[in-house]
C-alpha positions in Angstrom: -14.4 19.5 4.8 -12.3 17.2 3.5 -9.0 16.2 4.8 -6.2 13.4 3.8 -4.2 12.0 6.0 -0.8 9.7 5.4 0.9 7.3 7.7 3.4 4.9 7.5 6.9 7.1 6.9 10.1 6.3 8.9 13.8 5.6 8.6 15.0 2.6 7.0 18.5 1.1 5.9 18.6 0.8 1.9 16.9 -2.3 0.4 14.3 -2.1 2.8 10.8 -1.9 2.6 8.0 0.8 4.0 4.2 0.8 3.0 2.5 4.2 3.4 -1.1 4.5 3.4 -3.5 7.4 2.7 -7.0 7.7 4.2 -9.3 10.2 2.8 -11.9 11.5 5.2 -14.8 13.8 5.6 -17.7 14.9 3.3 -17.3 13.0 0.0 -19.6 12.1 -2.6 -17.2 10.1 -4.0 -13.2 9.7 -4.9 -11.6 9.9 -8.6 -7.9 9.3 -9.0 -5.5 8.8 -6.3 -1.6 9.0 -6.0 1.6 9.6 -4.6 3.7 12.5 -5.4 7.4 13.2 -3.5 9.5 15.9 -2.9 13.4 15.6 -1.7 15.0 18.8 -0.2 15.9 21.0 -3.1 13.8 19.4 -5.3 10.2 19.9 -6.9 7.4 17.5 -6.3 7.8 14.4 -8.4 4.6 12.1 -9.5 5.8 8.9 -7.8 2.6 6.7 -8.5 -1.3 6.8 -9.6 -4.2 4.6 -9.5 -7.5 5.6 -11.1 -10.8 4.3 -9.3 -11.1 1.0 -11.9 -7.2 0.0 -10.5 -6.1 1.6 -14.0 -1.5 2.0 -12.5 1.3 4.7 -13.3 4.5 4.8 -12.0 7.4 6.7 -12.5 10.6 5.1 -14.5 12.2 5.5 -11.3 10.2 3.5 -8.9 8.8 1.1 -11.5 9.3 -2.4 -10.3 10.0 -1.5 -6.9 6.9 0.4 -5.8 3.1 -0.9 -6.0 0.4 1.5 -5.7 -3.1 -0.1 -4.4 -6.5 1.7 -3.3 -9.2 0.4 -1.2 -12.4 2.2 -2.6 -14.6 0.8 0.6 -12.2 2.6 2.9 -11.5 5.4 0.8 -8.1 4.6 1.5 -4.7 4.8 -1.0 -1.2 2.4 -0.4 1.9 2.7 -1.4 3.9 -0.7 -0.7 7.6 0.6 -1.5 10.3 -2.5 -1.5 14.0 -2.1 -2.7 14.4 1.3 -1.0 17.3 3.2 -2.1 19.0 6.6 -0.4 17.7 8.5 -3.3 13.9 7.4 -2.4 14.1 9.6 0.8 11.8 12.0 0.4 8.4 13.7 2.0 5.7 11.9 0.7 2.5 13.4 -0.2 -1.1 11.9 -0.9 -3.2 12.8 -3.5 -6.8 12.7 -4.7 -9.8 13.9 -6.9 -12.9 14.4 -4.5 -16.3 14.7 -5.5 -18.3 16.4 -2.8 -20.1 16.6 -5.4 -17.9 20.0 -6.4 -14.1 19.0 -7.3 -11.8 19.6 -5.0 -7.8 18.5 -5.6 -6.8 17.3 -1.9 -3.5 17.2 -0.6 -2.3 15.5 2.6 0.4 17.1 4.7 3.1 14.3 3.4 4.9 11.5 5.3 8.8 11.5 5.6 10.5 8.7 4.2 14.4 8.3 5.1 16.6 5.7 3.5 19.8 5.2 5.2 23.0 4.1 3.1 
């Protein structure tokens, strides 16, 4: 079994800063891509950042310059440092990530709310 778990959501005033993090855990041969998807009420998930395995970065247009995705492979563990904040970053933030157990499996984590106050 193989579970993700994020951390590191909250309420913050606008041009602050939140860093989320994303640990993967359980029965895992070994970890492909990672990322950070979002979804605000109303709205469909939204690729907010990925990082492949080699550090290989892509961002949305909307969080580009603001947002810094980093992955420790040793602690099979994904960041998201997220500076700038604006009210239309608030959002539930989900982790994502390619596991090889050796099968394939696309894991989700349960998300992380993220509130930016004007």
């Amino acid at each position: 079994q193989v579970q993700l778990v994020e951390s590191g959501g909250g309420l913050v005033q606008a041009g602050g800063a939140l860093r989320l993090s994303c640990a993967v855990s359980g029965n895992i041969f070994s970890i492909g891509a990672m990322g950070w998807y979002r979804q605000a009420p109303g709205n469909e998930r939204e690729l907010v950042a990925t990082i492949t395995r080699g550090g290989g970065t892509r961002y949305a247009d909307s969080v580009k310059g603001r947002f810094t995705i980093s992955r420790d492979n040793a602690k099979n563990t994904v960041y998201l440092q997220m500076n700038s904040l604006e009210p239309e970053d608030t959002a539930v933030y989900h982790c994502n990530a390619d596991v090889y157990t050796p099968g394939y499996l696309g894991v989700w984590g349960q998300g992380t709310l993220v509130t930016v106050s004007s």
